[in-house]
C-alpha positions as CSV (number, residue, x, y, z in Angstrom):
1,X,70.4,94.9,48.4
2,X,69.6,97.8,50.6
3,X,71.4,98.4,53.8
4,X,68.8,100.9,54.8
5,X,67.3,100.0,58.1
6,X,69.6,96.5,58.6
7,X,70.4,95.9,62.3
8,X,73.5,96.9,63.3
9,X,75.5,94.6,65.2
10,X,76.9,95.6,68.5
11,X,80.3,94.2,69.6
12,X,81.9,95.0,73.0
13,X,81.1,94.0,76.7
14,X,77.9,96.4,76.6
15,X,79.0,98.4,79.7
16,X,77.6,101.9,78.7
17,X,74.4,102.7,80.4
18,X,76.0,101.6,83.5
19,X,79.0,103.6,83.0
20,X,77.4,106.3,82.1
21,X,75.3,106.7,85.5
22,X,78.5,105.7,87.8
23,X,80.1,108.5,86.2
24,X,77.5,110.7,86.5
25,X,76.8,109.7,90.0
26,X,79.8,109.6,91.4
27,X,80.4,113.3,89.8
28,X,77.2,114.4,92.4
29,X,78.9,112.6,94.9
30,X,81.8,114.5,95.0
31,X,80.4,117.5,93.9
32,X,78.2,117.3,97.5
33,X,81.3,116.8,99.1
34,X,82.7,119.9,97.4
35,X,79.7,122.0,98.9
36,X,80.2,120.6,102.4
37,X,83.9,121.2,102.4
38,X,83.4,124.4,101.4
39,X,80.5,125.0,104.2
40,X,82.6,124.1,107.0
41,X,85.9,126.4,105.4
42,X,83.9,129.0,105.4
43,X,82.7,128.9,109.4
44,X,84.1,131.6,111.3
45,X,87.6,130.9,112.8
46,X,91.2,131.0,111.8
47,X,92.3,129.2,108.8
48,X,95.1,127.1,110.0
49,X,96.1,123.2,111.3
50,X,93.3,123.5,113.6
51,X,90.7,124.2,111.4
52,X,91.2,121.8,109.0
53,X,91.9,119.1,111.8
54,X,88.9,120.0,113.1
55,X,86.7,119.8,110.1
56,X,88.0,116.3,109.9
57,X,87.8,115.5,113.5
58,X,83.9,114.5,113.5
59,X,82.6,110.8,112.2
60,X,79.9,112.1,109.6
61,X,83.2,114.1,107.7
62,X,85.3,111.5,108.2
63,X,82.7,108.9,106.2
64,X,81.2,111.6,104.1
65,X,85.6,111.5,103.1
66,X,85.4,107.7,103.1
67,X,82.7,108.2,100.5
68,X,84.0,110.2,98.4
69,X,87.7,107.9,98.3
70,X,85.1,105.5,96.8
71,X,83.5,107.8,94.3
72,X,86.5,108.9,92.7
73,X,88.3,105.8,92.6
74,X,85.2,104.3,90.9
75,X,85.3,107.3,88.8
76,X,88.6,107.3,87.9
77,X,88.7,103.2,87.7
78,X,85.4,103.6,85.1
79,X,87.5,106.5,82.8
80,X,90.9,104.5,83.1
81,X,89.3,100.9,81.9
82,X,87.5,103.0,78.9
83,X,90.2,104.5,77.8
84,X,92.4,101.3,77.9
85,X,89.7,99.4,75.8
86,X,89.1,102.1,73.6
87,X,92.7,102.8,72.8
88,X,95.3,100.3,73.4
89,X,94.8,97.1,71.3
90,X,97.2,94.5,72.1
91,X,95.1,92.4,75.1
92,X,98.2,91.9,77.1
93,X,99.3,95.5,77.2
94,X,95.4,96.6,78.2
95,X,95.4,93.8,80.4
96,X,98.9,94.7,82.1
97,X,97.6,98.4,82.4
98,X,94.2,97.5,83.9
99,X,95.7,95.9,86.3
100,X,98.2,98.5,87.3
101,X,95.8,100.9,87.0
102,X,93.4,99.2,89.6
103,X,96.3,98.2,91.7
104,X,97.4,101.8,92.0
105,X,93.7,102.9,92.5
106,X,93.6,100.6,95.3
107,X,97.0,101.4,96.9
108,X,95.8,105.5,96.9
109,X,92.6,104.7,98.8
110,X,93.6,102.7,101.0
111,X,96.6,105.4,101.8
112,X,94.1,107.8,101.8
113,X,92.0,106.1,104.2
114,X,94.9,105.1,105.9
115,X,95.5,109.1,106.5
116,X,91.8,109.7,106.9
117,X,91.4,107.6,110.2
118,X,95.1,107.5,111.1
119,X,95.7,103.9,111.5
């Protein structure tokens, strides 16, 4: 009998198309916020407390900020869960480190927002 042509059967929780775009469009994401940081450093002034204060003093950079937090905790959360599933085989252990690893995701946006709009 000929395995030529057989189906192939697919195991797995069948995330990949949808990984693949959040990665990819959370990548844009922060590579837009990459360009308009570097836009506003480049403005004529002196480089100091004040400048960077004042790049984040206005509400479209503060959410643009907020934005990106999102993207790369996404980003990161998408990488961190692959690389558990792919690599660590015991279920508790993945499960244990998934959960850190979203806990700690959590804890570092919420800090950052936390910085961001100084509550």
């Amino acid at each position: 009998m000929s395995t030529f042509g057989s189906k192939r059967i697919v195991t797995g929780a069948h995330y990949g198309l949808r990984d693949w775009l959040v990665q990819r469009i959370t990548a844009v994401l922060m590579a837009l916020f990459t360009v308009a940081l570097l836009v506003q450093f480049l403005m004529p002034g002196a480089l100091g407390y004040e400048h960077w204060a004042g790049i984040f003093a206005s509400q479209w950079m503060k959410t643009l900020t907020f934005v990106l937090i999102v993207s790369l905790a996404w980003h990161a959360w998408v990488g961190m869960r692959d690389i558990w599933m792919d690599y660590v085989q015991p279920v508790g252990v993945r499960l244990a480190l998934q959960v850190f690893t979203l806990v700690w995701l959590v804890g570092c946006a919420g800090w950052a927002i936390q910085v961001l709009w100084r509550l």
